[in-house]
BAKE-977262 format. One record per residue (C-alpha): x, z, y. Coordinates in steps of 0.2 Angstrom, whole numbers. Each point is the difference from the previous one (the first is absolute). Layout:
<<X,Z,Y>>;
...
END
This chain:
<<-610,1685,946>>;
<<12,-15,-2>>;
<<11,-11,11>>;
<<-15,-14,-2>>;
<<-11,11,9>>;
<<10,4,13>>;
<<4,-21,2>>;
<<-20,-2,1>>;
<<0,14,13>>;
<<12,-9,9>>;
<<-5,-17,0>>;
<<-19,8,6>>;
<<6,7,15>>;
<<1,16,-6>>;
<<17,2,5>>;
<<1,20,2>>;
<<-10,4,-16>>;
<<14,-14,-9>>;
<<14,10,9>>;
<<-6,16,-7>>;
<<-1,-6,-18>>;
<<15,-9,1>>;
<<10,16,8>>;
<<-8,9,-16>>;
<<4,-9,-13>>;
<<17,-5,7>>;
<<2,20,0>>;
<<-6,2,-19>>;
<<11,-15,-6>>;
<<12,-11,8>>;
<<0,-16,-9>>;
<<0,-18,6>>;
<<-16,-1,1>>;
<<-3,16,11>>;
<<13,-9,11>>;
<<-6,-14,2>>;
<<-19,7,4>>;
<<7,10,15>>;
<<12,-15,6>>;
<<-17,-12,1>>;
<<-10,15,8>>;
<<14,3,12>>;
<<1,-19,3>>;
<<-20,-2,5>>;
<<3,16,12>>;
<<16,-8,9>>;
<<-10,-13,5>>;
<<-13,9,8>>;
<<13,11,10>>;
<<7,-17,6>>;
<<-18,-6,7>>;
<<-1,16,7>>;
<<17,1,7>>;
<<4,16,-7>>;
<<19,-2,1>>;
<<4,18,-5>>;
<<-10,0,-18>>;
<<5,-15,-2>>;
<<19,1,0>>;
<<-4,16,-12>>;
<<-9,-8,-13>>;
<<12,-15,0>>;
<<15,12,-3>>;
<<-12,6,-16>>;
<<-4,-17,-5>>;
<<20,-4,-2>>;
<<1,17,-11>>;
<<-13,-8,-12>>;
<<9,-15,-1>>;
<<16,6,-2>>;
<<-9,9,-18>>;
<<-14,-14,-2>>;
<<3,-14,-14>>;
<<-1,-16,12>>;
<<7,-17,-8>>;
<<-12,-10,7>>;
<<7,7,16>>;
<<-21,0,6>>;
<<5,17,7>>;
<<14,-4,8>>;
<<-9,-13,8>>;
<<-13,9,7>>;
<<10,16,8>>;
<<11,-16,9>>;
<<-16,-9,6>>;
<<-5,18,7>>;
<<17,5,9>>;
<<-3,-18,8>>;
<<-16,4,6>>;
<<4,16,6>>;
<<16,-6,11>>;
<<-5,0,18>>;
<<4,-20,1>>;
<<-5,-3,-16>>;
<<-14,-14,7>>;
<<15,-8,12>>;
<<12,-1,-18>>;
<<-17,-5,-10>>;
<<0,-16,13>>;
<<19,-3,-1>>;
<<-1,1,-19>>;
<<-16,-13,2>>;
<<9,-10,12>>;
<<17,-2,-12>>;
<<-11,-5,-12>>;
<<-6,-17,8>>;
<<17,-4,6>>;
<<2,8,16>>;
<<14,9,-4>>;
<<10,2,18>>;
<<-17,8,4>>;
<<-2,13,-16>>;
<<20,3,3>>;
<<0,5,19>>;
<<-16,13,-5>>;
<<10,10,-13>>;
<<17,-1,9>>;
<<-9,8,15>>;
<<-10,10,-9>>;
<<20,6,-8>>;
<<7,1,17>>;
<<-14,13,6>>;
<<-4,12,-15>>;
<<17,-2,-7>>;
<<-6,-9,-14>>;
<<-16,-5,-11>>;
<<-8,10,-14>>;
<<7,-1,-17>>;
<<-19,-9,-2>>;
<<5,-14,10>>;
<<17,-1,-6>>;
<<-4,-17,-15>>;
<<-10,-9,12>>;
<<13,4,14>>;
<<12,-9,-12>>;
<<-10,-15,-4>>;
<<-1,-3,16>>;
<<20,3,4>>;
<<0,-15,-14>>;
<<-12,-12,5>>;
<<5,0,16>>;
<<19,-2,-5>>;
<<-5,-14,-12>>;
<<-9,-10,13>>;
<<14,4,15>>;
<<15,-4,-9>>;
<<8,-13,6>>;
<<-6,3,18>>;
<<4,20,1>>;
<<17,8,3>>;
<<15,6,-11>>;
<<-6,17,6>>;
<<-16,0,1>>;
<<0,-7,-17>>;
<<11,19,-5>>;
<<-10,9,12>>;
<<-17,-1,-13>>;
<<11,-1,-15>>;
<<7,16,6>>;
<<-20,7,4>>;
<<-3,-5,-16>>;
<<10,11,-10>>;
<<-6,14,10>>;
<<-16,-1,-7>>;
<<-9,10,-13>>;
<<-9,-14,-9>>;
<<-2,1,-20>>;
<<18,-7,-8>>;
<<1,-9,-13>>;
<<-12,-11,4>>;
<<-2,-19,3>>;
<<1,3,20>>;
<<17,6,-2>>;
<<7,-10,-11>>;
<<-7,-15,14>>;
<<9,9,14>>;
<<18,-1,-12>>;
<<-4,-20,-2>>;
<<-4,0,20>>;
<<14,9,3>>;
<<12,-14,-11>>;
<<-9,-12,14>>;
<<5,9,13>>;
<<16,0,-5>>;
<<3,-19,-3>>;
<<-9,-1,17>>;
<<12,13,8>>;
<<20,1,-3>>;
<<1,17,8>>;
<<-14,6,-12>>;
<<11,10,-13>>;
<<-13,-2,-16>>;
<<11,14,-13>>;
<<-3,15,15>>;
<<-17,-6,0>>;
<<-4,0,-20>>;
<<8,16,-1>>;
<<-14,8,12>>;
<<-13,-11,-8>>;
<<5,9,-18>>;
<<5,-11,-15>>;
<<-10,13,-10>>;
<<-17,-7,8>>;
<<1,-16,-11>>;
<<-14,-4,-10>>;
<<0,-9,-16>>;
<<-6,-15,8>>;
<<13,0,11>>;
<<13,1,-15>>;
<<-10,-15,-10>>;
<<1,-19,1>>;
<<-15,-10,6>>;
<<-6,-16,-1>>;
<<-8,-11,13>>;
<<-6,-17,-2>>;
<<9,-1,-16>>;
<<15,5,8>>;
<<11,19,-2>>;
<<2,10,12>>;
<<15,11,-2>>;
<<-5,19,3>>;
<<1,9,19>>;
<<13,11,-8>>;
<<11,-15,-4>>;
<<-1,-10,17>>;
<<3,15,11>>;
<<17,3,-11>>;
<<4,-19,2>>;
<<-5,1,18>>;
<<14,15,1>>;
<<12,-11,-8>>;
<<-1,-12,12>>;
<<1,9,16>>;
<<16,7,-10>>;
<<-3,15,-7>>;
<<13,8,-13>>;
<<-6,3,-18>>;
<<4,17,-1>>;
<<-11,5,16>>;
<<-13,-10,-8>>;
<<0,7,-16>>;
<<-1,18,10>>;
<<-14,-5,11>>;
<<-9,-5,-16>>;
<<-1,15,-11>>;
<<-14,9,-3>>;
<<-6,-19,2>>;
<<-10,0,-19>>;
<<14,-16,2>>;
<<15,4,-13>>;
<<17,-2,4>>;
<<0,-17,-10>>;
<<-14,-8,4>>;
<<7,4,21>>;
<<17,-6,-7>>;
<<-10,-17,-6>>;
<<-9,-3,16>>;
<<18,0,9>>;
<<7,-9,-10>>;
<<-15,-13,-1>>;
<<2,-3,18>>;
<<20,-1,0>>;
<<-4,-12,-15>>;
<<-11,-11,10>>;
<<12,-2,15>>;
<<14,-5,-9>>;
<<-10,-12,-7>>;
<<-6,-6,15>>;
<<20,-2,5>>;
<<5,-8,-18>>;
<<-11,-16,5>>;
<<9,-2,14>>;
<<22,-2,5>>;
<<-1,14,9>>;
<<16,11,-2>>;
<<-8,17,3>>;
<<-7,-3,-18>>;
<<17,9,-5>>;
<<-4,16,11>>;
<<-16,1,-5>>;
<<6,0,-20>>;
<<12,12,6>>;
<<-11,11,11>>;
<<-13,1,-16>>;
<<13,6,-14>>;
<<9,12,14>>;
<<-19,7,-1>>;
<<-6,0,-16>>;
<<13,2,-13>>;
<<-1,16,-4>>;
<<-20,-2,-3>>;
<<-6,-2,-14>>;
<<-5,-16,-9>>;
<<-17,-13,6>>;
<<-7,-15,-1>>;
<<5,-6,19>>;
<<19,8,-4>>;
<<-1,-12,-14>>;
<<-7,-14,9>>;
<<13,4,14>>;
<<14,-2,-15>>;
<<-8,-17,-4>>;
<<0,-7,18>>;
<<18,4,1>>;
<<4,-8,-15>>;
<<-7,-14,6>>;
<<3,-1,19>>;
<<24,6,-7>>;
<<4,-16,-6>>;
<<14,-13,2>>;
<<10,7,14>>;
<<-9,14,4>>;
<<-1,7,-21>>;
<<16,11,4>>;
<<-13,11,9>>;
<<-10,5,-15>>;
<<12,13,-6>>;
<<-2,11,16>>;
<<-17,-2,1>>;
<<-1,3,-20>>;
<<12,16,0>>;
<<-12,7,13>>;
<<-17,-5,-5>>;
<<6,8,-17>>;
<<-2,-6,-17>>;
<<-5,14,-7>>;
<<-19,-3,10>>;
<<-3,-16,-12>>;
<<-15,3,-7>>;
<<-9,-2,-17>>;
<<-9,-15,5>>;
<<16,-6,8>>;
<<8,-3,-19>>;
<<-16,-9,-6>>;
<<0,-19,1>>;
<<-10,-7,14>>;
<<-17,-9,-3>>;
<<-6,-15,13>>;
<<-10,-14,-3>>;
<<1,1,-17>>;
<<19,-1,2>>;
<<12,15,-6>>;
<<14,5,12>>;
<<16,8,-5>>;
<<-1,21,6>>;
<<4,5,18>>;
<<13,13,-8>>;
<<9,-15,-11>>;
<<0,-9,17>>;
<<10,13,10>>;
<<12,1,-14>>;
<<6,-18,0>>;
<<1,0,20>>;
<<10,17,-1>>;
<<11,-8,-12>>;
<<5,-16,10>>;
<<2,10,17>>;
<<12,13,-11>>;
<<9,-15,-9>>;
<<3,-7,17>>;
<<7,16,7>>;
<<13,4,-16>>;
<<-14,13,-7>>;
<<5,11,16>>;
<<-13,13,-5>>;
<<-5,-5,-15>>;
<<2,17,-7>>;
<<-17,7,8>>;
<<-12,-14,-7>>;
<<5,4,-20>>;
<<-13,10,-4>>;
<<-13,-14,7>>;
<<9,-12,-9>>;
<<1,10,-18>>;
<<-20,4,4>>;
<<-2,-17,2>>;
<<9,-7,-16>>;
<<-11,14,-10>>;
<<-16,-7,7>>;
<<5,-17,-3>>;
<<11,1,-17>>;
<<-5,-19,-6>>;
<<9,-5,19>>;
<<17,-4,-5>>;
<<5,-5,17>>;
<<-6,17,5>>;
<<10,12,-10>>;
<<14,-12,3>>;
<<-1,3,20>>;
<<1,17,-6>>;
<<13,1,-12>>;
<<13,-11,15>>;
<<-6,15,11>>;
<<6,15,-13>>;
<<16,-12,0>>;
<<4,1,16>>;
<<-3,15,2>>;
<<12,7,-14>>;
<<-13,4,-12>>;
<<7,-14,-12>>;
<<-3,11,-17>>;
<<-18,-1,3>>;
<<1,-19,7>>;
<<9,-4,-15>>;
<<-15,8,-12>>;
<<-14,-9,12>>;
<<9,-17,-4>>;
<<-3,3,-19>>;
<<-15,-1,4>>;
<<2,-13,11>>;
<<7,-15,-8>>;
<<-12,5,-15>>;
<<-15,-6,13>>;
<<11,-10,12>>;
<<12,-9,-12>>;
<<9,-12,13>>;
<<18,-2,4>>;
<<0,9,19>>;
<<-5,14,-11>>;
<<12,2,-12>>;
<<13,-5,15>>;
<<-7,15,9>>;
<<2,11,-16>>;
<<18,-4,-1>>;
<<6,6,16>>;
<<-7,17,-5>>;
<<15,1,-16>>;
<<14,4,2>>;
<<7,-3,-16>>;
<<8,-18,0>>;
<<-6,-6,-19>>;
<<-20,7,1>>;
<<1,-6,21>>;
<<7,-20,-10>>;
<<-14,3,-10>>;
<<-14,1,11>>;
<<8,-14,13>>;
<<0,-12,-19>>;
<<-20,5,-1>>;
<<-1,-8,17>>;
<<10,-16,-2>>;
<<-10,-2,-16>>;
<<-17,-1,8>>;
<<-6,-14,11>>;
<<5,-1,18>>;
<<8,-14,10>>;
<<19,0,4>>;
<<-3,4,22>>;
<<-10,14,-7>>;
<<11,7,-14>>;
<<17,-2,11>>;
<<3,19,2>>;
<<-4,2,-18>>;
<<14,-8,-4>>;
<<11,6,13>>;
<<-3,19,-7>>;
<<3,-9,-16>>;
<<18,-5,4>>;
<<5,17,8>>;
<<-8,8,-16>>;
<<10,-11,-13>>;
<<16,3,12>>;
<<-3,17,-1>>;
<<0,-4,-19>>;
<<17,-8,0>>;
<<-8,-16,-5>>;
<<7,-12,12>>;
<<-7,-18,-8>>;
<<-19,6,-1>>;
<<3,8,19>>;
<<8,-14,6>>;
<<-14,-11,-9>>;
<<-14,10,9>>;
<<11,-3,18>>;
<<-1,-17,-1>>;
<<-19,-3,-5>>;
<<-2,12,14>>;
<<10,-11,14>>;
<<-8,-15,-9>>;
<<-20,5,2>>;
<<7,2,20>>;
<<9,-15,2>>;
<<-15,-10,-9>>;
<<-12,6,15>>;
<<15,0,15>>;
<<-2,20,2>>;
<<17,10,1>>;
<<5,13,-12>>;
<<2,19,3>>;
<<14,9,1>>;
<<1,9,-16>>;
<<3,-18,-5>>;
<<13,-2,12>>;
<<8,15,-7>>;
<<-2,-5,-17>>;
<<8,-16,1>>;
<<16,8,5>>;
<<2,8,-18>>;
<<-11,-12,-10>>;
<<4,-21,-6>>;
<<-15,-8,-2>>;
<<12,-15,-7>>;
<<0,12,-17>>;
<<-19,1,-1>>;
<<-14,-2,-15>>;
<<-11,-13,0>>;
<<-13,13,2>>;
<<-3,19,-5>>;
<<-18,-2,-9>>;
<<12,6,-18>>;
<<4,15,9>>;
<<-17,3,8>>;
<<-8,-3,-16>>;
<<13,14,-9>>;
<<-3,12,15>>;
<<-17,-2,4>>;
<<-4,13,-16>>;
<<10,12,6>>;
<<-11,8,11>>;
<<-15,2,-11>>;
<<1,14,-8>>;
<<2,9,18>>;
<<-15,-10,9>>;
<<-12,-1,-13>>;
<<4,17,-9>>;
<<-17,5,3>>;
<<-9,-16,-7>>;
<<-2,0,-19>>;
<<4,-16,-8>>;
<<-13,-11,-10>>;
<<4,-12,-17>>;
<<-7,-17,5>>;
<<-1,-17,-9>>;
<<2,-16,7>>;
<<-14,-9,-7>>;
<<-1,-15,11>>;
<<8,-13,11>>;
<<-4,-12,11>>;
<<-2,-11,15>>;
<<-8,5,16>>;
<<-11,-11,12>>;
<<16,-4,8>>;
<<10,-4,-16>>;
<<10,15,-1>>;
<<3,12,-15>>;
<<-11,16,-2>>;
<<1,13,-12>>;
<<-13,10,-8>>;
<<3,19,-10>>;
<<-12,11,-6>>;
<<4,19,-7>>;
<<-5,1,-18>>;
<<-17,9,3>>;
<<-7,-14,11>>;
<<-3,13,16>>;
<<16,-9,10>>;
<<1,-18,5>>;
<<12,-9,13>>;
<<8,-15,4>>;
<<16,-4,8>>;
<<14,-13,5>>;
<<18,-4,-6>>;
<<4,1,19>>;
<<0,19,-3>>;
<<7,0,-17>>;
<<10,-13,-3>>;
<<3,5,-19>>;
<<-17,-6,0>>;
<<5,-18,-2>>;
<<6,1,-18>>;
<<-15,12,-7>>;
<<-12,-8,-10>>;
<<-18,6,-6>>;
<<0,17,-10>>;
<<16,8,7>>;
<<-1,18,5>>;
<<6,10,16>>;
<<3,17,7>>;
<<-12,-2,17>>;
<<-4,13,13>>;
<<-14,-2,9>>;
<<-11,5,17>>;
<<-17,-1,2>>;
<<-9,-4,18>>;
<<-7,14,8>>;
<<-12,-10,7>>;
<<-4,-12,-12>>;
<<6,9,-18>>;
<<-4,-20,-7>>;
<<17,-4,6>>;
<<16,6,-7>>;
<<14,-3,6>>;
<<16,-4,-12>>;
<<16,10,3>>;
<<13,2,-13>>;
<<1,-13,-16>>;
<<12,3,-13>>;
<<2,-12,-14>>;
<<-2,11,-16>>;
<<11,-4,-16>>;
<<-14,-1,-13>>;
<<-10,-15,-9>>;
<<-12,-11,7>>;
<<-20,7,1>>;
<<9,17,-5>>;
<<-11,13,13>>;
<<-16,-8,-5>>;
<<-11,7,-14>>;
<<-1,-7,-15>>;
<<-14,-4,-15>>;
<<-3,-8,-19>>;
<<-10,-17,5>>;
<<-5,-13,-15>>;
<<-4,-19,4>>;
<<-18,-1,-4>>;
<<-1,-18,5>>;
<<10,-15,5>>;
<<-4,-19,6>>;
<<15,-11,0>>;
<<-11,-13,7>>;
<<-1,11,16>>;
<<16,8,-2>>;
<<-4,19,0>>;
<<-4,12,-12>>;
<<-10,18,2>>;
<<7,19,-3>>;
<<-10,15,0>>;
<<6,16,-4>>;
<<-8,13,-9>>;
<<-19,6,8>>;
<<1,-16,13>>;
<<13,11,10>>;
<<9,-15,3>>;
<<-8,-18,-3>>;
<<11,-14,9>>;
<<-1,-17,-2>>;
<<19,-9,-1>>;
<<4,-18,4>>;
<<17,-6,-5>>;
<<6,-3,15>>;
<<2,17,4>>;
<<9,6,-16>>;
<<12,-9,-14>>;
<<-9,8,-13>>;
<<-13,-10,-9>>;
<<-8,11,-14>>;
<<-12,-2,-13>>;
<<-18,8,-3>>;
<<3,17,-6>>;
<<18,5,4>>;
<<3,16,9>>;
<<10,-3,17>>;
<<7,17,13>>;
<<-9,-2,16>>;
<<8,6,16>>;
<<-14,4,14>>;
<<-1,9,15>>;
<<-18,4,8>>;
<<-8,-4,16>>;
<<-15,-4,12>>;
<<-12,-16,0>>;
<<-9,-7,15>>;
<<-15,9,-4>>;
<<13,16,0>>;
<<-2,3,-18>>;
<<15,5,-12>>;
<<7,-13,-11>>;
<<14,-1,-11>>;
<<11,-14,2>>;
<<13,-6,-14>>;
<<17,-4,9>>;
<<10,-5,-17>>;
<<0,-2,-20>>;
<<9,2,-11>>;
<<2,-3,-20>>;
<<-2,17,-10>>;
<<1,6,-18>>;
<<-12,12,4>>;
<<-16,3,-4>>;
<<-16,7,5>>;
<<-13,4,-13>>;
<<-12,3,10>>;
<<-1,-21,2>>;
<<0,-2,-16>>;
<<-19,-3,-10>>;
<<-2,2,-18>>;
<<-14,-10,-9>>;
<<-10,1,-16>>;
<<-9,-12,-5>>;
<<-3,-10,-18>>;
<<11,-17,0>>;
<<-7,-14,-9>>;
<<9,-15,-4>>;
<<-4,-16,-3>>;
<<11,-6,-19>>;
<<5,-14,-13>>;
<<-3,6,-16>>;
<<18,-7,-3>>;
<<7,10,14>>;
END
């Protein structure tokens, strides 16, 4: 015998032979197929005993029906179904209930309501059969009746509801928490947070965390709008964040959906003048600063940057010190792409802002932003203006040691004269603090802009005991401010009382020159110097002297001006320095020139050098070929570019350096040459060969 026989038995009327079977094989072997036989058999019997009205054996083998189910594997829930479709059958009222069911069903909902209720208010309550379809009808009828029903009759049914036994999580439930959001925009006394708390957060289904779309439009998950709507009616984050765990929400993306609707409002203010913009940046940081990092805390940040300017800018640092720098993200250091165009990074943003509002406030408090400043100049290390912002910070707040070694690096990158000016009121002692403030006179500047320069200058050379270059720097001081109507400090005031600028130099660009050096060997200890030639000058596009040097292995080339280096002037073509030299970060095409020294040593002396022979020359052209030994070097020579005019065959000494042509090819360029007794063999060519001549017998 097998369950199939028993399922033929039973679908043939023979329901007592079927229930024998099945009681006999379910004793032998309980499976869940020896389930599942007896459950149907059972099934087919209960709905005799209800034509019947047999009340009694009825109730008994629906208490045995729920024991099989409680064993039975049912996820198609088809058992389930059936044992609810018979405890609705069997209920007394069950046609009065089938009718109200029927009725809610084509939109008679007051009618289908008024059944159950009564039905409730008599037996104490519905069976646990009826108890979905009591629900549905709970939320049709509230759907429909909204806007006409009361406050309370609306918290009445919500109230019923909960009390129900219907299957949860499941989509009727999740509608009931979006009617109840309704209810509560419909209904200020309606407290929605009490409510969800009944309703369970742990009944969310993944639909209702997910994001939909509609008519190609997003619809933000039911689990996001009922946290905003919380927002709104004022609820605070923390009884938010408790109401939501055991959510499958975690803590950040709860955090996010706060935040998103905090973000939205004071957006929503920012396009307006209204003043309780302020209150709600305030309110917002007060909240979330000691959360962890988002998108929306981000885009909070950039609204304020935005929204804190001219007047109102002083607010940032308040706002800033709360939202908490520490909660810039990754992204938030990465430029920013729109349109095509690149934006400079949030983080780099926030710095320059915090930097004006502390400059306007003395640095009061400057000391707390340091390590957002030193993080920034380490992410950024080509920014010059950056790690300076950083370095005046470490000043100010006594940590000049490691300013000072941050401006060696700084006026190798940022070689202007406000930075060396900066540099020199770190030094104390008076000869290397002349010497940095001779770097900045030397560079260009304008005389409004230079005026405290030169003021340090005087106190410097005072300090010094030297009175006439003191006294010079006074007076080009007063001068620059005289020249624009602008009155003078009073350091100047103070200086005059022990300074004549009657006994003054012309000017002090002697003793800049002698001092500027000085300072060298302490700045650019770190920079190894470089031997260059000078192996060109000439006029730029605006008529002005440029200089070109190249190391002697061809991997360096850089111009520069005589503005810079004024020795420059009197160099010629071939003279040889002592350079230091920076490469871009950014760009390592560019190289920036440092330090030159002028070194004592002949003409062309760093470049290499090689045996060449003239193997041709045309007078008639005015040139003449070299070419060294294996091509090496092959050159041709017109004489206006050298004094020498040689003949076929002699041996010169060539002075070359190598470099790049367009094509980016290496070639070997002949700067100079000169006459040599030497000789290289291995240009010379011996041939044999018979000679005949041509002779008078006389001869």
């Amino acid at each position: 015998m097998s369950c199939r026989e028993v399922t033929s038995l039973r679908k043939n009327g023979r329901l007592n032979e079927a229930y024998k079977l099945a009681l006999q094989e379910l004793n032998n072997e309980q499976n869940e197929w020896t389930l599942s036989a007896m459950f149907w058999v059972l099934n087919d019997c209960c709905k005799i005993y209800i034509e019947n009205k047999d009340q009694e054996k009825l109730n008994s083998v629906l208490i045995k029906m729920q024991g099989l189910l409680e064993l039975m594997r049912d996820e198609e829930k088809y058992a389930k179904k059936a044992l609810d479709s018979l405890r609705r059958r069997s209920n007394a009222e069950y046609n009065n209930l089938c009718e109200a069911i029927k009725l809610s069903k084509q939109g008679e909902n007051e009618k289908a309501l008024a059944i159950f209720q009564k039905y409730t208010q008599e037996y104490g309550g519905v069976d646990n059969a009826f108890h979905e379809a009591y629900a549905w009808i709970i939320y049709r009828y509230l759907s429909a009746s909204l806007s006409v029903i009361s406050s309370v009759e609306a918290r009445s049914l919500l109230r019923d509801y909960i009390a129900l036994n219907n299957e949860r999580p499941s989509q009727l439930h999740s509608l009931f928490i979006n009617l109840a959001a309704k209810v509560s925009d419909c209904f200020p006394d309606f407290k929605l947070l009490p409510f969800i708390k009944l309703w369970n957060v742990s009944n969310f289904t993944v639909d209702d965390r997910s994001t939909k779309e509609l008519d190609d439009k997003s619809i933000k998950p039911l689990t996001v709008r009922l946290i905003q709507r919380l927002v709104k009616a004022g609820i605070g984050v923390d009884d938010i964040l408790t109401t939501f765990e055991g959510s499958g929400m975690t803590n950040v993306d709860v955090l996010e959906a706060i935040r998103e609707s905090y973000y939205w409002n004071i957006y929503n203010l920012s396009k307006t003048n209204d003043s309780s913009l302020w209150r709600a940046y305030s309110n917002y940081v007060s909240a979330f600063g000691k959360y962890p990092a988002s998108i929306h805390h981000s885009q909070i940040l950039m609204s304020a940057l935005w929204s804190m300017q001219g007047e109102n800018e002083y607010r940032f640092l308040s706002f800033f010190s709360q939202w908490n720098w520490n909660n810039l993200m990754e992204a938030d250091w990465e430029p920013r792409y729109k349109d095509g165009d690149e934006f400079e990074p949030l983080a780099l943003k926030c710095v320059s802002k915090l930097f004006r509002v502390l400059k306007a406030r003395r640095f009061d408090e400057s000391a707390n932003y340091l390590p957002l400043f030193e993080k920034a100049a380490e992410r950024f290390p080509s920014n010059g203006q950056l790690k300076r912002k950083y370095a005046l910070l470490l000043s100010v707040n006594d940590r000049k040691e490691k300013a000072c070694e941050l401006y060696k690096e700084l006026v190798v990158v940022l070689d202007e004269w406000y930075v060396w000016y900066e540099f020199s009121r770190l030094v104390k002692d008076a000869e290397l603090k002349l010497s940095l403030l001779s770097k900045a006179l030397l560079l260009p500047s304008t005389e409004d802009l230079i005026g405290e320069v030169r003021l340090a200058a005087a106190a410097c050379l005072l300090d010094m005991q030297r009175e006439k270059d003191a006294a010079t720097e006074l007076y080009l001081y007063k001068k620059g401010k005289e020249d624009k109507g602008r009155s003078v400090s009073s350091l100047c005031l103070k200086l005059e009382k022990v300074l004549n600028i009657n006994e003054r130099n012309k000017n002090n660009i002697a003793l800049y020159t002698q001092y500027a050096t000085l300072c060298e060997s302490y700045v650019y200890s770190k920079v190894v110097p470089t031997v260059m030639i000078l192996i060109a000058v000439y006029l730029n596009a605006a008529g002005k002297s440029r200089y070109k040097l190249i190391d002697a292995d061809g991997e360096i080339m850089t111009t520069t001006s005589a503005g810079r280096f004024r020795f420059l002037k009197g160099a010629s073509e071939g003279d040889v320095f002592e350079c230091r030299l920076h490469r871009d970060v950014a760009d390592e095409t560019k190289i920036h020139l440092l330090t030159m020294v002028p070194l004592k040593t002949d003409k062309w002396a760093a470049c290499k050098t090689r045996i060449v022979v003239v193997d041709g020359v045309n007078d008639v052209k005015k040139l003449f070929h070299v070419v060294s030994a294996k091509g090496f070097l092959s050159e041709v020579v017109y004489y206006d570019k050298t004094c020498l005019r040689p003949q076929k065959g002699d041996f010169l000494q060539a002075f070359y350096y190598p470099t790049k042509d367009k094509m980016g090819r290496r070639r070997m360029v002949i700067a100079h040459l000169e006459k040599t007794d030497e000789v290289d063999s291995a240009l010379l060519k011996e041939v044999e060969r018979p000679l005949v001549m041509n002779a008078k017998k006389r001869s």
